[in-house]
N, CA and C of each residue as an Amber inpcrd file, in Angstrom:
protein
   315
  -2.1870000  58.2340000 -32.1190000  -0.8010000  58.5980000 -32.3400000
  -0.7130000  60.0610000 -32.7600000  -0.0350000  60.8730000 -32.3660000
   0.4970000  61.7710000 -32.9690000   0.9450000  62.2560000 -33.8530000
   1.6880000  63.3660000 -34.3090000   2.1000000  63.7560000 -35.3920000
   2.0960000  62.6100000 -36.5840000   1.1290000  61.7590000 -36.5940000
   1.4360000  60.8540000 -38.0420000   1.8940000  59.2320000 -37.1140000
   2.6650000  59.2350000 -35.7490000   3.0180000  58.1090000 -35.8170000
   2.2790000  57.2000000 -35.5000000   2.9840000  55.9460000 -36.0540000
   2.2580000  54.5780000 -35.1870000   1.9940000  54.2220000 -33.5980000
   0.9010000  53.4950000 -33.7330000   0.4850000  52.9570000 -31.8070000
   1.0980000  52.1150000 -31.7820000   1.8340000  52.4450000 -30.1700000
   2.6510000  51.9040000 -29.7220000   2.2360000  50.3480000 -29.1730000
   2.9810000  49.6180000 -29.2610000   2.7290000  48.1150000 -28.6750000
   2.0870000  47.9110000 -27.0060000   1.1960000  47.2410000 -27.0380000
   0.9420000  47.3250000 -25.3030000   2.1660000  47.2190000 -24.7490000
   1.7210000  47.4280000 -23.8380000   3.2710000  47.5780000 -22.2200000
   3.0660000  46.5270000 -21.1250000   2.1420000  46.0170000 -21.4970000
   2.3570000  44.7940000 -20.6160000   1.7100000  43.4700000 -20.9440000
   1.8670000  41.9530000 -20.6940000   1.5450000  41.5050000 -20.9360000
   1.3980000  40.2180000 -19.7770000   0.2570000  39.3640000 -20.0870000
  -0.0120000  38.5350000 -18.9470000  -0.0470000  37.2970000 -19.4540000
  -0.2370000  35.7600000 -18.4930000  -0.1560000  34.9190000 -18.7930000
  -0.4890000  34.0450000 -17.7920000  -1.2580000  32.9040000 -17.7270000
  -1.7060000  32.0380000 -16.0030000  -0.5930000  31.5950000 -16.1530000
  -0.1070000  31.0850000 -14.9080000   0.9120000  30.3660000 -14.3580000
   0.1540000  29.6330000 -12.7900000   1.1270000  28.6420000 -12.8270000
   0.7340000  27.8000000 -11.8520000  -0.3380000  27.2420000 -11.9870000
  -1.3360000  26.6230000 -13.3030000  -2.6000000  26.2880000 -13.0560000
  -2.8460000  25.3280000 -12.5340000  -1.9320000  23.7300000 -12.5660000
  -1.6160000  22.6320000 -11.9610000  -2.3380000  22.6450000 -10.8570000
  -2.9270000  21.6570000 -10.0330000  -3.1560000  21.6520000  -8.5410000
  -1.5790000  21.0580000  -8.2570000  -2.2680000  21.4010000  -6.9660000
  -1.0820000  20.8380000  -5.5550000  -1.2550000  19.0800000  -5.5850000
  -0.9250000  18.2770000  -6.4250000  -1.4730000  17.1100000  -5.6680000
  -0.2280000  16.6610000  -4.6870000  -0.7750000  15.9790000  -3.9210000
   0.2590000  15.0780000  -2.7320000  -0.6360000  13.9320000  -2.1610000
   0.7280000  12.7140000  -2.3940000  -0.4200000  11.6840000  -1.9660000
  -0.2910000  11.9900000   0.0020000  -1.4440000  10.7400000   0.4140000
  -1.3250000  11.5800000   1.9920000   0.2000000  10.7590000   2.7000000
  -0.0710000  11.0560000   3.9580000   0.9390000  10.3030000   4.6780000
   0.5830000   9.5020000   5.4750000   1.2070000   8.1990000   5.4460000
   0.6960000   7.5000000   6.4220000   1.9270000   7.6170000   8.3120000
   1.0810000   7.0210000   8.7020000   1.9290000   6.4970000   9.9320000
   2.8840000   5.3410000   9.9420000   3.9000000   5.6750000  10.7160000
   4.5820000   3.9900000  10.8290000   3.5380000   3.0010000  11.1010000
   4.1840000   1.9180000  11.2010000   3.5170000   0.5590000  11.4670000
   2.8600000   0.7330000  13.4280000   1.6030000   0.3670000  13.7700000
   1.0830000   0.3080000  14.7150000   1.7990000  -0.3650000  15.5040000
   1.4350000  -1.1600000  17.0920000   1.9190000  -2.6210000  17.2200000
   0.9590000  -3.6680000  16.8790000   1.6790000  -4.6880000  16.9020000
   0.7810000  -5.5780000  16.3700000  -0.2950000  -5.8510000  17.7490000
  -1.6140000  -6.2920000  17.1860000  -3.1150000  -6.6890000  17.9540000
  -2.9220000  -7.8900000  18.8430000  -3.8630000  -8.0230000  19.7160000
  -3.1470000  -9.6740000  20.4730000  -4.2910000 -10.7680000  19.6150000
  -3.0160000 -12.1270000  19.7520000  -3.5860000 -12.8460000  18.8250000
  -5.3520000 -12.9940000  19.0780000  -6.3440000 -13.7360000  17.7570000
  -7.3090000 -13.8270000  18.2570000  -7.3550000 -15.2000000  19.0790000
  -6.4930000 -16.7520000  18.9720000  -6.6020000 -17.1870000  19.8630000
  -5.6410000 -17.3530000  20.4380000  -5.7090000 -18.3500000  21.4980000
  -4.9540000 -18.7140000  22.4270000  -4.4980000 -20.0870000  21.8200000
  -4.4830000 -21.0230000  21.2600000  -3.8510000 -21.9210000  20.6530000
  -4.7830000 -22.3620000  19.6070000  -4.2660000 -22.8960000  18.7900000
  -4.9640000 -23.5840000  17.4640000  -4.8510000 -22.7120000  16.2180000
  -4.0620000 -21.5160000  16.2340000  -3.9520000 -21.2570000  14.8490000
  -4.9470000 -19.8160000  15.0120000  -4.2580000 -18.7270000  15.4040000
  -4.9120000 -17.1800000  15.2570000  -4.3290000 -16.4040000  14.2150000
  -4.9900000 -15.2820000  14.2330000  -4.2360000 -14.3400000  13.4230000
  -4.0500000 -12.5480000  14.2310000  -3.0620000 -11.7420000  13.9870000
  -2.8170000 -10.7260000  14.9200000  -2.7570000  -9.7760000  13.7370000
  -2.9050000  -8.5790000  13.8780000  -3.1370000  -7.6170000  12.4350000
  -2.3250000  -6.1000000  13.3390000  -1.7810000  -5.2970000  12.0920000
  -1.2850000  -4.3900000  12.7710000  -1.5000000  -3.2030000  11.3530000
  -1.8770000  -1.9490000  11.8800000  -1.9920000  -0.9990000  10.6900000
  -1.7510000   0.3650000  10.5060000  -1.7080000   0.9140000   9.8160000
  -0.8690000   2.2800000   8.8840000  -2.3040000   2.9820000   9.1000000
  -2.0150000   4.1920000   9.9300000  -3.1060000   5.4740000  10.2720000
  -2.5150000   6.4230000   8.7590000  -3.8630000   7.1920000   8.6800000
  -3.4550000   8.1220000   7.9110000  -3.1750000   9.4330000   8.8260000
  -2.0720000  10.1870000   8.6350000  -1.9080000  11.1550000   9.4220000
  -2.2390000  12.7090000   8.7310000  -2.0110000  12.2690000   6.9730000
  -2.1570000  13.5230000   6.8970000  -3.2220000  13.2910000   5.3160000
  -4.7240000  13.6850000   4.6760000  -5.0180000  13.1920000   3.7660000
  -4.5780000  13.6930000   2.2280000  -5.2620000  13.0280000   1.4800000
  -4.0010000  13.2390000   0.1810000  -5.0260000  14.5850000  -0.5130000
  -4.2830000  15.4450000  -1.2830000  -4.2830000  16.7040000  -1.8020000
  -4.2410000  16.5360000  -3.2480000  -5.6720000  17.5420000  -4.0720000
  -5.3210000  17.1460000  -5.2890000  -5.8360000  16.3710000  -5.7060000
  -5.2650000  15.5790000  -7.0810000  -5.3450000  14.3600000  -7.6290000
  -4.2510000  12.7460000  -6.9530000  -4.0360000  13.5070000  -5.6570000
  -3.0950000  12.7510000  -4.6040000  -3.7610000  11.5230000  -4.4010000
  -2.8970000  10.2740000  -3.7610000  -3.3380000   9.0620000  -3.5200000
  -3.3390000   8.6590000  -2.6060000  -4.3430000   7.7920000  -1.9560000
  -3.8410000   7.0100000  -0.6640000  -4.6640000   5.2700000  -0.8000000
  -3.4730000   4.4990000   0.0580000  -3.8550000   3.1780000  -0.2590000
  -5.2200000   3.0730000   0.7490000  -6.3620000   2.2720000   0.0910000
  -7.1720000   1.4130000   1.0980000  -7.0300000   1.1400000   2.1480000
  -7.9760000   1.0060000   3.0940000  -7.3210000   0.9080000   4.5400000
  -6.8820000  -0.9320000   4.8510000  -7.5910000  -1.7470000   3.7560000
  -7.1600000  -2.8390000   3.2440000  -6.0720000  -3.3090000   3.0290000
  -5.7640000  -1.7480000   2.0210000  -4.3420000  -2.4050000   1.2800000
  -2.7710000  -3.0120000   1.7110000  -2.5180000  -3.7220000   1.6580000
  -1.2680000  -4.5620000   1.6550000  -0.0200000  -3.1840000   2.1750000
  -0.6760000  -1.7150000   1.9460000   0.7350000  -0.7560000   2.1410000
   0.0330000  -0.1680000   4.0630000  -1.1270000  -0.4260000   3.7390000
  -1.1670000  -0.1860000   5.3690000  -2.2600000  -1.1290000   6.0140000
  -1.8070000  -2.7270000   5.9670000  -2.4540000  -3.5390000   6.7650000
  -1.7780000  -4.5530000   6.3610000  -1.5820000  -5.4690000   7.5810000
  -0.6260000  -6.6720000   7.9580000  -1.2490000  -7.2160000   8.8880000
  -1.2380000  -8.9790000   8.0600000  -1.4090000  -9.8560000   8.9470000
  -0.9770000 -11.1070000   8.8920000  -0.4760000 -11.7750000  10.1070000
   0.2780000 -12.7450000  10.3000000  -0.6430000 -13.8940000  11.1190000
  -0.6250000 -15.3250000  11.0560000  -0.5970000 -16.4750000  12.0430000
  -0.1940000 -16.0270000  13.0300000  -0.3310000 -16.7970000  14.3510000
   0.3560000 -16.6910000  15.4960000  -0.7640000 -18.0660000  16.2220000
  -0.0670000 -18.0770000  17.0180000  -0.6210000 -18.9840000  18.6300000
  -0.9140000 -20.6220000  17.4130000  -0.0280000 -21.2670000  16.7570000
  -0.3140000 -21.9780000  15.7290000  -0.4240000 -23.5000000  16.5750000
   0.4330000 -23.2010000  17.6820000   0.2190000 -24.5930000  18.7320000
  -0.9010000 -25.1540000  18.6810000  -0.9970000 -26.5430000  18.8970000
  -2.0870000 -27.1810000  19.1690000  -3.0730000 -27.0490000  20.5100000
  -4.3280000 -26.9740000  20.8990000  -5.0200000 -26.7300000  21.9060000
  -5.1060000 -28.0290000  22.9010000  -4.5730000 -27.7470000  24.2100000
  -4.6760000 -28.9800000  24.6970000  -5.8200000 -29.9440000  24.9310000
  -6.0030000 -31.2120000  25.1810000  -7.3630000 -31.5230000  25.1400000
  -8.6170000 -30.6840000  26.4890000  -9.6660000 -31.2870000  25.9420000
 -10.6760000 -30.4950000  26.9860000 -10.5390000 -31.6540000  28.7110000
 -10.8840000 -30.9350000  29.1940000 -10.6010000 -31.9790000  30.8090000
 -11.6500000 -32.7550000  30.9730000 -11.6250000 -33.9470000  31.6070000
 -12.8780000 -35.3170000  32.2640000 -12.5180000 -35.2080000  33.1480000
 -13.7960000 -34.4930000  33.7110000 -14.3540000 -34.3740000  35.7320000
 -14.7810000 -35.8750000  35.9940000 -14.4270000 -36.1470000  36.7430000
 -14.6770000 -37.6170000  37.8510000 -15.3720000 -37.6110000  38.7830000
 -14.9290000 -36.1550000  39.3450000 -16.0520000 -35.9500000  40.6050000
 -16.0950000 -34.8250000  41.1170000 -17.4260000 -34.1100000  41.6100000
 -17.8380000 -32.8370000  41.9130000 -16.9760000 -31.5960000  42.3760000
 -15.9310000 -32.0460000  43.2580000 -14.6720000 -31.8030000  43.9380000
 -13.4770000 -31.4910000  42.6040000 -13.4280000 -31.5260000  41.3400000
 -12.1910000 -31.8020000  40.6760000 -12.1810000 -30.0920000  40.0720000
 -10.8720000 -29.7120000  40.5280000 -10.5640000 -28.6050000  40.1900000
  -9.7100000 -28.6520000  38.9450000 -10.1090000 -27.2160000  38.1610000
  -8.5960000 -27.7670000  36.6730000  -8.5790000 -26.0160000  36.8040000
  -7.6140000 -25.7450000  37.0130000  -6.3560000 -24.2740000  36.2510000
  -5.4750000 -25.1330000  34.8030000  -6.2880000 -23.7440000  34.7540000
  -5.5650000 -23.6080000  32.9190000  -4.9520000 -22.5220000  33.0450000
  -3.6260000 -22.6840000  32.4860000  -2.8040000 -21.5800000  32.2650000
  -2.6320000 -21.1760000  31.0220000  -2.4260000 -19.7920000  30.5300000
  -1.9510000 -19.5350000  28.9040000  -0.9720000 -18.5100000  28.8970000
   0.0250000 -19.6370000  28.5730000   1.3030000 -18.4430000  28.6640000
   1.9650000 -18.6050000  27.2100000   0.8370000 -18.6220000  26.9790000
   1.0710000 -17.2270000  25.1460000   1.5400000 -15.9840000  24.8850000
   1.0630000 -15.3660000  26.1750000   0.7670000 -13.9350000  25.7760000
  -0.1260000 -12.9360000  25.2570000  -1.1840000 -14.3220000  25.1360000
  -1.8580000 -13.4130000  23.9910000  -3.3660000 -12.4530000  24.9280000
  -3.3440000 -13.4020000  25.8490000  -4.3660000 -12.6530000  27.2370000
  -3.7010000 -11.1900000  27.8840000  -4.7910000  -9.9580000  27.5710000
  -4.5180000  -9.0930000  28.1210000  -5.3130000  -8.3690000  29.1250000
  -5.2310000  -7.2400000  30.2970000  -6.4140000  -6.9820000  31.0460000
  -6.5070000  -5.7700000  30.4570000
């Protein structure tokens, strides 16, 4: 200081900001379509599921690929299976039809 006076106060001053992370949980996808059943009569099950599209950030969350928020599954084809066929003779032809739906190519 000069002539006698006092030092002046610093002139600037600092401080962190923003130390937080970014969290974000991720994103999922809509619902898939649903799978074709696994059977054709007697009681199947068809499953349909939540892609992750974008992953989670941070201390962000995402459900199991398990979990109940991106996996679904339902019964289907619950009909009874018709009986199996009795050949009589060498000649006996049987078409089976399944018009379930659940056969795909």
């Amino acid at each position: 200081p000069d002539f006698g006076g006092e030092a002046c106060p610093p002139q600037g001053e600092t401080q962190q900001c923003n130390v937080d992370s970014c969290d974000e949980d991720c994103k999922l996808s809509e619902w898939s379509p649903w799978k074709p059943c696994t059977k054709a009569c007697g009681g199947g099950s068809q499953r349909r599921v939540k892609h992750v599209e974008a992953p989670a950030r941070g201390a962000g969350r995402c459900a199991n690929h398990l979990n109940s928020a991106r996996y679904e599954r339902q019964a289907c084809n619950a009909g009874p299976c018709p009986p199996d066929p009795i050949c009589t003779a060498k000649l006996d032809i049987v078409l089976v039809v399944d018009s379930s739906g659940s056969w795909t190519q």
